[in-house]
Backbone bond lengths (Angstrom), bond angles and torsions (degrees), N, CA, C in turn:
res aa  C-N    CA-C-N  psi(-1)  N-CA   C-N-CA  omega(-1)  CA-C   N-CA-C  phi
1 X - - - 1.468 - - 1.520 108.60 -
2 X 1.433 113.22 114.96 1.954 110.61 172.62 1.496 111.37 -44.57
3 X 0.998 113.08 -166.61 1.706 145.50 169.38 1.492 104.61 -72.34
4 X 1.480 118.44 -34.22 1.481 111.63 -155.38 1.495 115.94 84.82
5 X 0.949 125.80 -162.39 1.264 137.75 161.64 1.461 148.00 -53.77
6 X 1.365 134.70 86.94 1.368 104.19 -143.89 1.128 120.91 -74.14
7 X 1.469 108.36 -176.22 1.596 104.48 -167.19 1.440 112.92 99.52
8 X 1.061 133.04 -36.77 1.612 150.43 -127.80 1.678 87.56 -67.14
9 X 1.041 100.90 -72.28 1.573 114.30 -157.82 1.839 95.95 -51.58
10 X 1.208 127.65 -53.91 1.484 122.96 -168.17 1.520 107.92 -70.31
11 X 1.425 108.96 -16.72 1.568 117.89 -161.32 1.974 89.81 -91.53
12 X 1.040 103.35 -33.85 1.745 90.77 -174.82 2.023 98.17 -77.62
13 X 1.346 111.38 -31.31 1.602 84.57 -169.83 1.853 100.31 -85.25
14 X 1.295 144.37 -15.28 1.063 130.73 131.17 1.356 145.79 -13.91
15 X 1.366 99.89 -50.79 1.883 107.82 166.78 1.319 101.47 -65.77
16 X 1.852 127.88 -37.91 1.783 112.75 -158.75 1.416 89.67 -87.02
17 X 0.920 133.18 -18.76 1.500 125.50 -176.55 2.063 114.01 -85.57
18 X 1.087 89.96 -13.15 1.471 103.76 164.11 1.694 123.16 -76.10
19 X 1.330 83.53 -24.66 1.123 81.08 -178.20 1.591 112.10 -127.01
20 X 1.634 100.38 48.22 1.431 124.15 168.47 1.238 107.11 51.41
21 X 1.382 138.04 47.59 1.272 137.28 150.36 2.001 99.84 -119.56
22 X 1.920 94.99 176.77 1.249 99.09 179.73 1.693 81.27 -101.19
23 X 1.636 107.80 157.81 1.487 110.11 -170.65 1.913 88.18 -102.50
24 X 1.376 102.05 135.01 1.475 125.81 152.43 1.540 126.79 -69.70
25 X 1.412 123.83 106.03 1.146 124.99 136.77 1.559 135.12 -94.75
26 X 1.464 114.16 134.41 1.325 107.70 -170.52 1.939 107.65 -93.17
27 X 1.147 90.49 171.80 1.552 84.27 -179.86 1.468 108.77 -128.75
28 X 2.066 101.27 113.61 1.568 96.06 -165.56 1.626 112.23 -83.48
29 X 1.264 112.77 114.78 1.448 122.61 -145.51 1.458 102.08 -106.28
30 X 1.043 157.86 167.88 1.549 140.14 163.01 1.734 102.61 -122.09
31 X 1.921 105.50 -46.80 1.371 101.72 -174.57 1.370 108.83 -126.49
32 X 1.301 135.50 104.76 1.874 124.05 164.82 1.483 114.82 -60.27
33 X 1.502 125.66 135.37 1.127 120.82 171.91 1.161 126.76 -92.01
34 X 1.380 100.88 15.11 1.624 114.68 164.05 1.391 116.74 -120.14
35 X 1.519 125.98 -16.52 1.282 136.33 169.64 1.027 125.05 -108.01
36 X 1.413 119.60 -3.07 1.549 120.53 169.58 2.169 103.85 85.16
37 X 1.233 118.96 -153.39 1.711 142.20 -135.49 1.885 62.75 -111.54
38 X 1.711 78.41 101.02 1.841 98.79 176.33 1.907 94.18 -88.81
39 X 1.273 116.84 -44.67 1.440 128.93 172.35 1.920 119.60 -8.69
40 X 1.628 83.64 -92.89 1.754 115.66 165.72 1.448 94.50 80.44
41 X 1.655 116.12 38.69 1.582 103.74 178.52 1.379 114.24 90.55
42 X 1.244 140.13 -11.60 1.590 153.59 158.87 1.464 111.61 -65.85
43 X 1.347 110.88 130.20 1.536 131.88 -179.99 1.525 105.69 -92.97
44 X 1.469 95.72 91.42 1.594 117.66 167.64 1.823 120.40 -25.69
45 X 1.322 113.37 -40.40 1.364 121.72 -159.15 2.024 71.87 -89.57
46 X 1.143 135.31 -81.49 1.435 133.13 -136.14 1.545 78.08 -74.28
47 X 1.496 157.74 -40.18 1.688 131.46 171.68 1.194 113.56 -51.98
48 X 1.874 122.24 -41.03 1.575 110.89 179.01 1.925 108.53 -69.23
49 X 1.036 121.23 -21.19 1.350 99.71 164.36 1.274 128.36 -79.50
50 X 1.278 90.60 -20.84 1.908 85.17 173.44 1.574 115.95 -91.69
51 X 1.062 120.07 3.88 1.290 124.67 -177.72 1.932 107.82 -100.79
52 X 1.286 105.01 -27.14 1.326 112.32 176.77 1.939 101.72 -79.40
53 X 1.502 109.83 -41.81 1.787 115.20 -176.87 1.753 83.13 -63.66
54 X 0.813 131.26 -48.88 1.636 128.16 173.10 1.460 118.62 -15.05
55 X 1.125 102.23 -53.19 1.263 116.89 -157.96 2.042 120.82 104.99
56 X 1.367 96.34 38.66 1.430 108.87 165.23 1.267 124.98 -96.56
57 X 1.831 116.96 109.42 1.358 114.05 -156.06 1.498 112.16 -79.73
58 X 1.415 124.21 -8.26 1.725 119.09 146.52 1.550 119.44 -154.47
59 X 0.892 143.70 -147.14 1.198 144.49 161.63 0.841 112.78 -148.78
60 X 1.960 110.25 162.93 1.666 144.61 176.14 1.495 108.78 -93.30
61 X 0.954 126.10 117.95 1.978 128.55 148.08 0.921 140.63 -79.76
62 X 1.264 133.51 22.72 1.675 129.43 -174.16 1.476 108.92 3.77
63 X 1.208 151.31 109.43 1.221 141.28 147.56 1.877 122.81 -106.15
64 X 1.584 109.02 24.89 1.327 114.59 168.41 1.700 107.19 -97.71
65 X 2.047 92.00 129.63 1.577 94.27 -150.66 1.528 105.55 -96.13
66 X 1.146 150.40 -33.50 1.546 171.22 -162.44 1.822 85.28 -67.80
67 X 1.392 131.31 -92.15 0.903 102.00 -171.34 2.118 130.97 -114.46
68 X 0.987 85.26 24.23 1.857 96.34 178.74 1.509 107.95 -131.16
69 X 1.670 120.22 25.78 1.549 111.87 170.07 1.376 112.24 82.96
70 X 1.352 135.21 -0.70 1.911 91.75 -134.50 1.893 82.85 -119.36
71 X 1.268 111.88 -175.66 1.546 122.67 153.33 1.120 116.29 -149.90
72 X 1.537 120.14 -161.08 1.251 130.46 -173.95 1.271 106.37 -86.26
73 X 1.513 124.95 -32.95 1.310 131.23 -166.00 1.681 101.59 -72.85
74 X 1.349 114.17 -52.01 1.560 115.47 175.16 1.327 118.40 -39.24
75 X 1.420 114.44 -25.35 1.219 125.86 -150.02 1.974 90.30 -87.37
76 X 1.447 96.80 -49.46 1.665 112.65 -160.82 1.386 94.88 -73.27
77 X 1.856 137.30 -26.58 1.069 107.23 -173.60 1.832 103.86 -115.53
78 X 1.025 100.09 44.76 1.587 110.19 165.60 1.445 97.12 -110.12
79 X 1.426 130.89 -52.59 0.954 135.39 -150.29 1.522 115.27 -84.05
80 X 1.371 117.75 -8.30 1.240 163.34 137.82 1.868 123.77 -23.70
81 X 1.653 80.74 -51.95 1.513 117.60 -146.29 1.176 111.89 -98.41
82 X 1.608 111.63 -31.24 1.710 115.48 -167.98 1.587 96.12 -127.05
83 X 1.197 118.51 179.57 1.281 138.56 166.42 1.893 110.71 -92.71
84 X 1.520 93.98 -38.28 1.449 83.62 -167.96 1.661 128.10 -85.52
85 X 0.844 132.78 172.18 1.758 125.84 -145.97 1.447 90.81 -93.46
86 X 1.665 118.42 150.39 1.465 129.85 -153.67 1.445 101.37 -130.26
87 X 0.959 123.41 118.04 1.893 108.79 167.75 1.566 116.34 -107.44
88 X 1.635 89.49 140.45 1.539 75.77 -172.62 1.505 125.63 -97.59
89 X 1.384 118.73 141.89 1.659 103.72 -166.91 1.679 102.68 -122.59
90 X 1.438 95.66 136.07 1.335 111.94 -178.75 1.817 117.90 -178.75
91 X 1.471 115.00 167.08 1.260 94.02 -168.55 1.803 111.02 -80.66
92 X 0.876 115.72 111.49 1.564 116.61 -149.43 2.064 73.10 -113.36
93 X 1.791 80.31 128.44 1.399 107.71 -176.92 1.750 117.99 -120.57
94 X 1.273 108.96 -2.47 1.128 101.70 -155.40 1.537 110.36 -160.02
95 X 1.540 113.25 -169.53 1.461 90.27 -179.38 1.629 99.51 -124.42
96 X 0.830 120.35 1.01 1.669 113.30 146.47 1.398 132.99 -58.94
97 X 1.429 116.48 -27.82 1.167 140.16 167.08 1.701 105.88 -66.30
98 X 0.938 118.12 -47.56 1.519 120.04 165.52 0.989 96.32 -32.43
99 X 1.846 91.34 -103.54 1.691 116.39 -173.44 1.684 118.05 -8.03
100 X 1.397 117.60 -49.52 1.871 113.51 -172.17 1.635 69.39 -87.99
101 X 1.065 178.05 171.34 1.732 141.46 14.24 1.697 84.47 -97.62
102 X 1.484 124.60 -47.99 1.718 89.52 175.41 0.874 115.24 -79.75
103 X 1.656 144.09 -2.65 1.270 113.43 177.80 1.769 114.76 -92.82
104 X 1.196 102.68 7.92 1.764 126.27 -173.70 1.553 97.11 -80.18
105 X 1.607 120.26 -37.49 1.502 123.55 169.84 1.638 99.23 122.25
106 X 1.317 116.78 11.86 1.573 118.22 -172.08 1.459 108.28 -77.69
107 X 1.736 100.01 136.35 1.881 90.91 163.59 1.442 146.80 -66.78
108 X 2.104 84.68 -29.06 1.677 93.69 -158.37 1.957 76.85 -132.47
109 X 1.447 99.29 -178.96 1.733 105.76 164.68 1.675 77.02 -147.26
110 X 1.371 86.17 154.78 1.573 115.99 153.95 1.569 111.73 -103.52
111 X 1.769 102.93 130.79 1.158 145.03 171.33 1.215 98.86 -99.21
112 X 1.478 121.42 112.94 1.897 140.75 164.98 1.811 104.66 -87.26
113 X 1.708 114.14 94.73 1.465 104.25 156.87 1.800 117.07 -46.82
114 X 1.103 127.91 -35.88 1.352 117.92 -164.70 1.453 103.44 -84.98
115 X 1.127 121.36 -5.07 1.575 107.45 -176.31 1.754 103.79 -130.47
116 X 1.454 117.17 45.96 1.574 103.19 -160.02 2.138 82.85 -161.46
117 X 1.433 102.38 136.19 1.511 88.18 176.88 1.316 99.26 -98.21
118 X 1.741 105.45 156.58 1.704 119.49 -175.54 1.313 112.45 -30.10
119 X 1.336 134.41 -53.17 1.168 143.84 -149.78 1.765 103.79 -99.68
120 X 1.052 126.20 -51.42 1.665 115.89 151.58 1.133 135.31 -56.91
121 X 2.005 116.10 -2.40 1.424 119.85 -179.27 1.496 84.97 -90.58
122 X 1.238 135.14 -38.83 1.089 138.66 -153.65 1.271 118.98 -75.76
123 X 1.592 109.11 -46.43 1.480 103.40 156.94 1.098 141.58 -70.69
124 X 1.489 125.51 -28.02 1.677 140.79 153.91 2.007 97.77 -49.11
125 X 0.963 116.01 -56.62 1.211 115.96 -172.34 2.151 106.10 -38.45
126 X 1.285 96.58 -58.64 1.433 123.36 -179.47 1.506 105.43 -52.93
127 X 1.190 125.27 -57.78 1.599 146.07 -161.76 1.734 87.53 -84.82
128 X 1.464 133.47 -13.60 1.457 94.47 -160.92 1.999 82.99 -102.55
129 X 1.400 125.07 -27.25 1.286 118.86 159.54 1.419 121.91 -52.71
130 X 1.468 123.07 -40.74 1.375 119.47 168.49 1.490 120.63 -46.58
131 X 1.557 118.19 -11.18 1.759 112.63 -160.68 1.667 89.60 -128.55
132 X 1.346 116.78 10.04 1.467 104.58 -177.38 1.123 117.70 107.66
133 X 1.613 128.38 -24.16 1.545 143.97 -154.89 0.884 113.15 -85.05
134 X 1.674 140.48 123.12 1.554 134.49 176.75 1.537 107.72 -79.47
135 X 1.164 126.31 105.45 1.807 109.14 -170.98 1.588 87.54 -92.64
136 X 1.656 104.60 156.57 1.057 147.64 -151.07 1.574 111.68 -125.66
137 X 1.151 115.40 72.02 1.617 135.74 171.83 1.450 114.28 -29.52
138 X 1.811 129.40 92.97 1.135 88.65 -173.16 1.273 106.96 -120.29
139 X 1.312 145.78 142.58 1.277 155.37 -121.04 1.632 127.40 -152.96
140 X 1.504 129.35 128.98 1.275 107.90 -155.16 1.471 97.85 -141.39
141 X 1.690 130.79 -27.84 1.306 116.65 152.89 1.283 113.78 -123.37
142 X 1.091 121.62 -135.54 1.560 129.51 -174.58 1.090 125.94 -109.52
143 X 1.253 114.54 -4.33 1.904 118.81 144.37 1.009 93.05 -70.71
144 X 1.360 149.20 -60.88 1.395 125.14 -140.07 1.316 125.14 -75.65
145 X 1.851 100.61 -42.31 1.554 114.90 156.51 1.287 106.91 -30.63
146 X 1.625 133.96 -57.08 1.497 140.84 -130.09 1.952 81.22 -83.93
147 X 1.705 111.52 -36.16 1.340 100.73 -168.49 1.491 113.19 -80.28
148 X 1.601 122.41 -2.25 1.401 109.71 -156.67 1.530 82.79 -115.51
149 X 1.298 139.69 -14.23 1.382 139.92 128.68 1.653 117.84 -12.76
150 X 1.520 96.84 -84.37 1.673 108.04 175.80 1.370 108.95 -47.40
151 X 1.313 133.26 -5.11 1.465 119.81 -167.47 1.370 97.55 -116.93
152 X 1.743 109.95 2.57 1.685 98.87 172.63 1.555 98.74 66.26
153 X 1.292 143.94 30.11 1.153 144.25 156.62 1.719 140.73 -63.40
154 X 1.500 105.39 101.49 1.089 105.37 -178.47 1.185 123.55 -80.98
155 X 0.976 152.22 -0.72 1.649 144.52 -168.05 2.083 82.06 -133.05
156 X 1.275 120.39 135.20 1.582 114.58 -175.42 1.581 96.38 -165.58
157 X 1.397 112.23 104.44 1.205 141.14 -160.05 1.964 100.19 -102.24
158 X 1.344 93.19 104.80 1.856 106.53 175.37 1.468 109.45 -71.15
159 X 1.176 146.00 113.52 1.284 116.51 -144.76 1.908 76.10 -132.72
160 X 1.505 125.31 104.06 1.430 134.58 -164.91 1.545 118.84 -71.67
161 X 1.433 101.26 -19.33 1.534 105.67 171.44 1.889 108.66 -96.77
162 X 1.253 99.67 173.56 1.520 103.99 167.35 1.685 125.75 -98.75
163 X 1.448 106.57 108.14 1.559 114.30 -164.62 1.672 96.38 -64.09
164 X 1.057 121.71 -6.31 1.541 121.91 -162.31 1.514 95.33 -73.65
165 X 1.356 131.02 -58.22 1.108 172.99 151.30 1.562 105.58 -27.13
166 X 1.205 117.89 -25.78 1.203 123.75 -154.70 1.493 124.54 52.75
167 X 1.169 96.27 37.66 2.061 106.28 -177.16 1.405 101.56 50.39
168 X 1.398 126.00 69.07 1.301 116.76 154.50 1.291 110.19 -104.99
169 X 1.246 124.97 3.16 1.381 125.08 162.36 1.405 118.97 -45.78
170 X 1.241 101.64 -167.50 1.550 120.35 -174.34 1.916 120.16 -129.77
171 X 1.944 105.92 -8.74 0.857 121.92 160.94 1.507 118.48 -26.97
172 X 1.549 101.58 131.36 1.755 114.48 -175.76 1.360 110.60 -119.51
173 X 1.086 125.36 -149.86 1.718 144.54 157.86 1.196 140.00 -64.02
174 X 1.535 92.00 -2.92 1.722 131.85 -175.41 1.658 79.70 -66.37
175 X 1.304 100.75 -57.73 2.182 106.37 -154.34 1.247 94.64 -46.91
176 X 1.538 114.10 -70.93 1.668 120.17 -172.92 1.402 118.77 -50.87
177 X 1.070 130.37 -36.52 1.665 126.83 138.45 1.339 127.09 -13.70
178 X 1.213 110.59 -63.75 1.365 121.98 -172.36 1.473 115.08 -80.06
179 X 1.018 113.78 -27.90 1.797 133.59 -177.37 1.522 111.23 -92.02
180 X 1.360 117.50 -39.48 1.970 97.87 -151.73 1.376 95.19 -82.85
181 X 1.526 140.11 -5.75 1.355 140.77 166.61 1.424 114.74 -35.77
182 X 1.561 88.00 -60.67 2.509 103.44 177.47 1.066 101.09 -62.86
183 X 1.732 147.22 -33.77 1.241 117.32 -169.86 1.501 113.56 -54.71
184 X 1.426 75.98 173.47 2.217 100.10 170.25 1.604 101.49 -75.95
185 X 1.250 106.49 143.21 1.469 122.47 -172.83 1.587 110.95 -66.17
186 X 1.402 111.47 -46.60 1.123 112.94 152.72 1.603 156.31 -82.19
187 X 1.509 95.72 37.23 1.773 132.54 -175.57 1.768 83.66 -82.23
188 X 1.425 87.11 151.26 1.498 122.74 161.24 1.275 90.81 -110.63
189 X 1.487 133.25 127.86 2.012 149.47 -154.64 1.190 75.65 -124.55
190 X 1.586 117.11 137.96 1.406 125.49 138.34 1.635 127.81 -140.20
191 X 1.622 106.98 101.37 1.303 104.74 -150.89 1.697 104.34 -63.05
192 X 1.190 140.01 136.43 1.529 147.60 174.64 1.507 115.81 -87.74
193 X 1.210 120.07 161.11 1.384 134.39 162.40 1.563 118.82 31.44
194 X 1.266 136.74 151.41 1.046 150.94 -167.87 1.752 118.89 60.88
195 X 1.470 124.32 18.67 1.314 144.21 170.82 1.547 107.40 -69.64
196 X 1.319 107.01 80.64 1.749 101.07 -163.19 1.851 92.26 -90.70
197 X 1.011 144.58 -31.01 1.698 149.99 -136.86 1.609 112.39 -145.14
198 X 1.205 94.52 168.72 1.994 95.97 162.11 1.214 109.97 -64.32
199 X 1.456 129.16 -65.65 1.277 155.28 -172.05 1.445 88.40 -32.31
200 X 1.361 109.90 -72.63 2.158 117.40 -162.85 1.653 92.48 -55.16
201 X 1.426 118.75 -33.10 1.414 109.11 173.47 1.262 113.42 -56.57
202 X 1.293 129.60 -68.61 1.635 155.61 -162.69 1.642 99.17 -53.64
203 X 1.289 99.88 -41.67 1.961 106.45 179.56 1.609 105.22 -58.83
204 X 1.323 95.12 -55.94 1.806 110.49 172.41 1.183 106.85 -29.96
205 X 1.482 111.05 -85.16 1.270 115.85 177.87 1.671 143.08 -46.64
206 X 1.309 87.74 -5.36 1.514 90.58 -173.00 1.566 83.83 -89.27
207 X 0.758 124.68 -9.07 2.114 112.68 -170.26 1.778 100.92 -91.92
208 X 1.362 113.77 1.00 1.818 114.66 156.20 1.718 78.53 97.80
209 X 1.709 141.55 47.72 1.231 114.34 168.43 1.100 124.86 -97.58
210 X 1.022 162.89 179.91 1.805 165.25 177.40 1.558 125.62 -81.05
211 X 1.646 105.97 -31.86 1.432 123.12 -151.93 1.738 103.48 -174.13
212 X 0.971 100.50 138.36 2.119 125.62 166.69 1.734 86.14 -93.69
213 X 1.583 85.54 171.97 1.684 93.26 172.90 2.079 79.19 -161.79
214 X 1.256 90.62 107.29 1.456 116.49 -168.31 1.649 117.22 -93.84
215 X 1.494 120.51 100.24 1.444 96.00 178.03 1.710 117.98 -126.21
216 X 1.024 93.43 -65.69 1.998 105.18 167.05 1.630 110.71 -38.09
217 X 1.017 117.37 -57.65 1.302 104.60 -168.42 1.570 111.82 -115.54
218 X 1.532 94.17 36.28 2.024 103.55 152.83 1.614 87.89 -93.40
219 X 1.211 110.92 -60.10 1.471 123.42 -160.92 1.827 97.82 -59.16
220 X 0.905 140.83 -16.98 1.615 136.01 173.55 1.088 118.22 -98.66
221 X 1.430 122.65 -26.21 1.306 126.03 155.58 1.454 142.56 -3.01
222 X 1.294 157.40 86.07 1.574 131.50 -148.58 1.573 99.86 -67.85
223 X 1.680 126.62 -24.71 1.035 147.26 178.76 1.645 133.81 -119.47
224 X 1.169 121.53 93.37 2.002 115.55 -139.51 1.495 75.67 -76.86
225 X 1.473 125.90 -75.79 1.564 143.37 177.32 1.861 96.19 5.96
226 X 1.535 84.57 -77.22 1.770 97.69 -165.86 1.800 111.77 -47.87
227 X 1.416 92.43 -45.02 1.438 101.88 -165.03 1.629 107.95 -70.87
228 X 1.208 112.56 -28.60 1.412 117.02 167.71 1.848 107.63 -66.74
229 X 0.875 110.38 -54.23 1.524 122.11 170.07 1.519 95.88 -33.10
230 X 1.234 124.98 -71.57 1.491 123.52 -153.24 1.337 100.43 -80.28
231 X 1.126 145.21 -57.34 1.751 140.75 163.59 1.710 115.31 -32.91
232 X 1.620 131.74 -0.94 1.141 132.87 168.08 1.297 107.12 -95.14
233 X 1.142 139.68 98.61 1.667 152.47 -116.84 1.454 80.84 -148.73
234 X 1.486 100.26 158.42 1.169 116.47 170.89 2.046 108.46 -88.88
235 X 1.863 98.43 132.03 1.365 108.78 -172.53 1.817 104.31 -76.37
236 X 1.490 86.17 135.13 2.044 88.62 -175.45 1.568 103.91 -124.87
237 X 0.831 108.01 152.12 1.750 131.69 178.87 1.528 105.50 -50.13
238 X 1.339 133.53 137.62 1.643 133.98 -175.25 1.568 102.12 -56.13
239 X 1.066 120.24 157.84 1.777 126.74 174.25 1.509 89.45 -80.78
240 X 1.475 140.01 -32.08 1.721 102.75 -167.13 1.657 81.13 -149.65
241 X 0.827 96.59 173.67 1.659 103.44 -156.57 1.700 89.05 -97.98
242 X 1.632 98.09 127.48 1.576 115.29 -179.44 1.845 116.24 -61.18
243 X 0.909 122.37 163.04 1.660 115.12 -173.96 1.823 91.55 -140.87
């Protein structure tokens, strides 16, 4: 299955922001390595459809399998499954790794500055537009911003925990605070991980971002539906004007 159309993935959180909300993506997660069997017996493919009938303007796939559950196949039958555009996240090293994420049916991939050297982010960056793929900048201090800058990067993912770590931190909205100021004015912001509430949403948003990328606490939720409901926040103007 291609990519679809390109664009897809930036073009769906555009419409929720059109319509003055911040757009929700959830992140279909199977295992946290800080929270343990995110699952609990739930069929990943029938939650991403109900999370998209939700009103989720795209979705996340984890497909790194050793320690977050996920595969390639999860990836192909979500993508399968929904209409709305899927990105795939994993430590993507290479350009074979591309190649199966569009042919898996994904819109966007995530690109990790902390785990990728300058000059191999740069060419994956290049190669993942060559196949249709929106790559997904993802970024954790202010070198990295400064690098997903240099790459002319439109889609640039604040990612609030430390991937080094495997996000066992405790990192919040505090990070994206401090960061979405340096982006490029014309970034699509998407604050990542540690979005536990509305509020951690609403904080988000006040830093001018586009999109949450929601996973732990859709999946803990007594209600994912609702809780997705309440994380679609109203979209607000950046606190200082981006350069």
């Amino acid at each position: 299955m291609s990519a679809g159309m390109p664009g897809r993935f930036s073009a769906a959180l555009k419409a929720e922001n059109a319509r003055g909300l911040v757009a929700v993506i959830p992140d279909i997660k199977c295992i946290s390595p800080k929270e343990g069997d995110l699952l609990q017996g739930r069929d990943p493919v029938a939650t991403a459809k109900r999370l998209v009938e939700a009103g989720a303007s795209a979705l996340s796939v984890v497909t790194e399998k050793e320690r977050f559950g996920g595969s390639a196949d999860l990836l192909r039958r979500i993508a399968q499954a929904v209409a709305a555009p899927v990105l795939r996240k994993d430590f993507i090293a290479d350009e074979r790794q591309l190649q199966e994420t569009a042919e898996l049916g994904a819109a966007a991939v995530l690109l990790i500055c902390a785990t990728t050297e300058p000059k191999t982010l740069t060419s994956l960056y290049e190669k993942s537009l060559a196949l249709g793929l929106e790559p997904l900048v993802e970024i954790h201090t202010a070198e990295e911003m400064a690098l997903a800058k240099d790459l002319d990067a439109r889609l640039i993912g604040i990612n609030n925990r430390n991937i080094v770590t495997l996000e066992r931190d405790d990192g919040g909205p505090e990070r994206t605070l401090a960061l979405a100021s340096a982006a490029p004015a014309d970034a699509l912001l998407i604050s990542e991980s540690g979005i536990l509430s509305a509020e951690d949403a609403r904080r988000a948003a006040s830093a001018g971002v586009h999109a949450v990328l929601v996973g732990t606490a859709l999946w803990q939720a007594s209600d994912m539906a609702a809780m997705l409901s309440s994380l679609r926040v109203e979209k607000r103007a950046a606190l200082c004007v981006r350069s």
